[in-house]
OpenMM code with the backbone's topology and positions (N, CA, C; nanometers):
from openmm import Vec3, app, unit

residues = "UNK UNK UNK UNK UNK UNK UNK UNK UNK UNK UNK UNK UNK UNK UNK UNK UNK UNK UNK UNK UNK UNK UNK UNK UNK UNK UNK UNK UNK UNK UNK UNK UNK UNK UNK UNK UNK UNK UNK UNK UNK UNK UNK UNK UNK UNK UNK UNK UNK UNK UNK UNK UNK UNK UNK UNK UNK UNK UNK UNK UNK UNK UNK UNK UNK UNK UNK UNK UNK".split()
positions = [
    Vec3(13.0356, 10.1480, 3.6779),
    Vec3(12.9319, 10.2036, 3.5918),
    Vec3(12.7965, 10.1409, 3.6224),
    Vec3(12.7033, 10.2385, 3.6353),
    Vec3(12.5341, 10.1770, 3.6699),
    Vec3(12.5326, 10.1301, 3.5043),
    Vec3(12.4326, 10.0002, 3.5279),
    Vec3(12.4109, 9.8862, 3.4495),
    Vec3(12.2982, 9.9527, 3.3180),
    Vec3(12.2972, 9.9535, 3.1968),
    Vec3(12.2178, 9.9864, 3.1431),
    Vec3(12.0279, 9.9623, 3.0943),
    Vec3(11.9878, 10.0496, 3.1189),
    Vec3(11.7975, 10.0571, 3.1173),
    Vec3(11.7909, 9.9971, 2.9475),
    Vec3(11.7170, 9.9067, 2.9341),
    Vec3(11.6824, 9.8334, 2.8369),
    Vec3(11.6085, 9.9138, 2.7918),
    Vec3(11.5901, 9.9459, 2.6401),
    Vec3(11.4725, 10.0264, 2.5660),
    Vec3(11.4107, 9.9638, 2.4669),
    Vec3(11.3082, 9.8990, 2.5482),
    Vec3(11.2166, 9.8221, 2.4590),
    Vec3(11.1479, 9.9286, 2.3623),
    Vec3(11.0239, 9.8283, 2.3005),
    Vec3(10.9672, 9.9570, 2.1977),
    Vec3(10.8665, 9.9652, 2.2505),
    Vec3(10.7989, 10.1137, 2.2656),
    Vec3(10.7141, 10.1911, 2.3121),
    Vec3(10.5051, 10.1288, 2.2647),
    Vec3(10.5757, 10.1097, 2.1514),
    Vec3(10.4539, 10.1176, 2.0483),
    Vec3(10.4725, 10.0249, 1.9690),
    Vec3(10.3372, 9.8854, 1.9401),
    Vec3(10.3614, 9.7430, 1.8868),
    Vec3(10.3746, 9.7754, 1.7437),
    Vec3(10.3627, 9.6910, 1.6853),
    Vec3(10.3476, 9.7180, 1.4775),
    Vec3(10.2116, 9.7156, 1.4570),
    Vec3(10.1387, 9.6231, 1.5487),
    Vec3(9.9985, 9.6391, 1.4763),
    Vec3(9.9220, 9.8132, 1.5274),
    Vec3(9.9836, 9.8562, 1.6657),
    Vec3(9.9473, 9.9790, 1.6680),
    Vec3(9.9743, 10.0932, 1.5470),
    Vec3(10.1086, 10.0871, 1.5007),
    Vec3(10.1676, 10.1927, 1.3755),
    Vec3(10.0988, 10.1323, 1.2900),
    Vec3(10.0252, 10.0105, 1.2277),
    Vec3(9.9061, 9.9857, 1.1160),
    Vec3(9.7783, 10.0586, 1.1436),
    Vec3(9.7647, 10.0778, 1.3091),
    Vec3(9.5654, 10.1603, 1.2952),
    Vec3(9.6239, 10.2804, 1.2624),
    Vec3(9.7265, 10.3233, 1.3206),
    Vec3(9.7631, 10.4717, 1.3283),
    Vec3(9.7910, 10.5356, 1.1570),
    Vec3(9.8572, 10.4200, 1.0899),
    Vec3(9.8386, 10.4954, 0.9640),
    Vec3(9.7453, 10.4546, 0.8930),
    Vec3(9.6518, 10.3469, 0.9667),
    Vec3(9.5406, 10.3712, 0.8378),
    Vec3(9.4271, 10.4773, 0.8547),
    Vec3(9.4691, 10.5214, 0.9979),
    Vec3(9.3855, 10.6328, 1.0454),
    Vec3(9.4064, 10.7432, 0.9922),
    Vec3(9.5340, 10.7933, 0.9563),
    Vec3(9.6246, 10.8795, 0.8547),
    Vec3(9.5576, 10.8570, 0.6865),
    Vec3(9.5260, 10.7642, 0.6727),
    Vec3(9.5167, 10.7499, 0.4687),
    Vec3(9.3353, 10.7768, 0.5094),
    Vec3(9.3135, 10.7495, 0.6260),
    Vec3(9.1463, 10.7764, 0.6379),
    Vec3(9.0899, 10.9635, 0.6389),
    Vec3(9.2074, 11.0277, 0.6929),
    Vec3(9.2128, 11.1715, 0.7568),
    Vec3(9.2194, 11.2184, 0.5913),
    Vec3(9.3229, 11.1627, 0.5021),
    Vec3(9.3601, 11.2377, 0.3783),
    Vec3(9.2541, 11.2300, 0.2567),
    Vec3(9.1729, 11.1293, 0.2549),
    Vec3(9.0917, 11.0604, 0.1695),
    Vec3(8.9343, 11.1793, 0.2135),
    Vec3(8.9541, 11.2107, 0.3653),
    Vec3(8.8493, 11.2917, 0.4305),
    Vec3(8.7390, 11.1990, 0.4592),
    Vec3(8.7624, 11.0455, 0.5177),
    Vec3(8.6501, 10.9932, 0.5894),
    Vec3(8.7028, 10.9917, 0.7398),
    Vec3(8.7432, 11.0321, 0.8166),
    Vec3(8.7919, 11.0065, 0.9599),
    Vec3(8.7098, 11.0603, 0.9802),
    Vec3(8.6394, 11.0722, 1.1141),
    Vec3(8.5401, 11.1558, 1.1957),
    Vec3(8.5389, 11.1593, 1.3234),
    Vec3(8.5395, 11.2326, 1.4035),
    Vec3(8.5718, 11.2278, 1.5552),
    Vec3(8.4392, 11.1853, 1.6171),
    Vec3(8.4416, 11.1373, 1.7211),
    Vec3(8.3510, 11.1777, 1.8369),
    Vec3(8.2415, 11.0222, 1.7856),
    Vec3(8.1668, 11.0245, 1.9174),
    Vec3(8.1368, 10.8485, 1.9859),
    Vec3(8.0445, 10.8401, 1.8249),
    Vec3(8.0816, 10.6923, 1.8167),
    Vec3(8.0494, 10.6285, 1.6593),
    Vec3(8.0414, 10.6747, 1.5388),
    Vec3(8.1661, 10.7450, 1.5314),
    Vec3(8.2083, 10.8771, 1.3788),
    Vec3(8.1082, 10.9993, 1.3192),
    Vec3(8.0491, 11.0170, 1.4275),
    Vec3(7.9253, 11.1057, 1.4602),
    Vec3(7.9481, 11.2519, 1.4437),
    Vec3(8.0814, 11.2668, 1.5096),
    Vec3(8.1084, 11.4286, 1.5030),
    Vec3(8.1718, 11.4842, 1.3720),
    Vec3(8.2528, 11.5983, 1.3705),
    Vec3(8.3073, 11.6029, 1.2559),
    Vec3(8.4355, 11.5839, 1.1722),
    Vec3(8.4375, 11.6052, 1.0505),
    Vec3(8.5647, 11.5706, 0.9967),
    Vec3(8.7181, 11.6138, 1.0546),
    Vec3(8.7916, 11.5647, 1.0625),
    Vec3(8.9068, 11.5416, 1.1235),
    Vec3(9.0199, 11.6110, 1.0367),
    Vec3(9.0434, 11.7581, 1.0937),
    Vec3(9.1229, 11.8359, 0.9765),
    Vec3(9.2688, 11.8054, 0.9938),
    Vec3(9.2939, 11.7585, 1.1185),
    Vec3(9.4304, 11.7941, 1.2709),
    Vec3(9.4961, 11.6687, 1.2487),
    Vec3(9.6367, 11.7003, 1.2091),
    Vec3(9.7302, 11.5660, 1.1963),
    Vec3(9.7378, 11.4672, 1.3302),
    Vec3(9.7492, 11.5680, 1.4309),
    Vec3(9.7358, 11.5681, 1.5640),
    Vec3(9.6235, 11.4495, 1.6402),
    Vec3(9.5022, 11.4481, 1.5758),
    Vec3(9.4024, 11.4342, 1.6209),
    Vec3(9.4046, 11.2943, 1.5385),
    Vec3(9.3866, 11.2870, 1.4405),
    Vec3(9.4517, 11.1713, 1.3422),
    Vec3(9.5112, 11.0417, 1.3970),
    Vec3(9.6277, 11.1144, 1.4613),
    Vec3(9.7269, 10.9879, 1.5530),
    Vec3(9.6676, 10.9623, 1.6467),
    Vec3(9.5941, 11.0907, 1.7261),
    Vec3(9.5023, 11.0011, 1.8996),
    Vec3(9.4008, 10.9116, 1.8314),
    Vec3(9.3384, 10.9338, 1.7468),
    Vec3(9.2246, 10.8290, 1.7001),
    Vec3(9.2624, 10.7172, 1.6792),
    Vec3(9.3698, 10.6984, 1.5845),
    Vec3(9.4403, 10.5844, 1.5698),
    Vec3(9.5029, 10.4745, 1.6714),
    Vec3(9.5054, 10.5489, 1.7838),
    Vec3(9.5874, 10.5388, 1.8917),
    Vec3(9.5069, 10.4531, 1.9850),
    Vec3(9.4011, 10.5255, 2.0027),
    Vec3(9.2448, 10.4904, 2.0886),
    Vec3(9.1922, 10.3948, 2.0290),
    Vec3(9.1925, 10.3360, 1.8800),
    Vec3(9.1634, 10.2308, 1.7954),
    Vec3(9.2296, 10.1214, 1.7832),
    Vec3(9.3907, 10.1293, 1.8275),
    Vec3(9.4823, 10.0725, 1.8860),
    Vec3(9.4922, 9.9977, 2.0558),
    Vec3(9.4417, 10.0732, 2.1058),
    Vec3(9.3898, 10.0450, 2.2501),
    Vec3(9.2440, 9.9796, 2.2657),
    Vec3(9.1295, 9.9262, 2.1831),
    Vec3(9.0327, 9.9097, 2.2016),
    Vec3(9.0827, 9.7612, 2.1046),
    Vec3(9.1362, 9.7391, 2.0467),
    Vec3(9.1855, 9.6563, 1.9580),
    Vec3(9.2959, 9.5148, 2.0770),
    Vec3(9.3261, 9.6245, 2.1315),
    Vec3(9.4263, 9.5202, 2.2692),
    Vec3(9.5948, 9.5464, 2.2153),
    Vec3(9.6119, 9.6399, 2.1122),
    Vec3(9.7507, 9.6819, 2.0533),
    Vec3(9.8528, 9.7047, 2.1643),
    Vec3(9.9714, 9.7312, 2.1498),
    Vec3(10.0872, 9.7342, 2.2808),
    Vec3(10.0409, 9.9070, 2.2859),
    Vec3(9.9836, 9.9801, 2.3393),
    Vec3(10.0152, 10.1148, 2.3373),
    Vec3(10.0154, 10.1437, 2.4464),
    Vec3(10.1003, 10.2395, 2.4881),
    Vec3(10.1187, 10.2937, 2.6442),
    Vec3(9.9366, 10.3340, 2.6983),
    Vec3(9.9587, 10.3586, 2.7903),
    Vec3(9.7919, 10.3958, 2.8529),
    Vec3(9.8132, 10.5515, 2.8394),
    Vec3(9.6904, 10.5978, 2.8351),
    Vec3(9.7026, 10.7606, 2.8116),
    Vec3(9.7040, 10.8306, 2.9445),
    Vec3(9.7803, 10.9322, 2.9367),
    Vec3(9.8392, 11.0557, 3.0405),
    Vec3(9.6919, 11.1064, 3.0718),
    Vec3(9.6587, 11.1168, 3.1978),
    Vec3(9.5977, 11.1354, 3.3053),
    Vec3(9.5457, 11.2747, 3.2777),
    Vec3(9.4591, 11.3306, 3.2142),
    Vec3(9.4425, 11.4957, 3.2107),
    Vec3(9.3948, 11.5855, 3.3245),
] * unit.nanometer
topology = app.Topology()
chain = topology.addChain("A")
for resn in residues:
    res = topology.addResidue(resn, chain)
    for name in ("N", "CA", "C"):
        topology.addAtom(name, app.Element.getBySymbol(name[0]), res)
């Protein structure tokens, strides 16, 4: 039998803390997109988690690096 792939975790704890406070920020209706919360309100659950995510990554959080568009 091939030896089993270890499955670490993807995503640190302090990352799932920006990500949901980015979430209670989206519901409350202060989140705002775009360079220094400039653009507009943030309707998209979707959009919610990348912010959080990107706030997570600027922070030095464990988050994977983002997919190449």
């Amino acid at each position: 039998m091939a030896p089993r792939k270890k499955s670490g975790r993807k995503y640190g704890k302090a990352a799932g803390k920006t990500v949901a406070s980015a979430m209670r920020r989206k519901k409350r209706g202060t989140l705002r997109s775009g360079k220094g919360g400039k653009g507009g309100k943030v309707k998209s659950r979707k959009q919610a988690i990348a912010i959080g995510l990107s706030e997570a990554r600027k922070k030095g959080a464990k988050v994977p690096a983002k997919k190449a568009s």
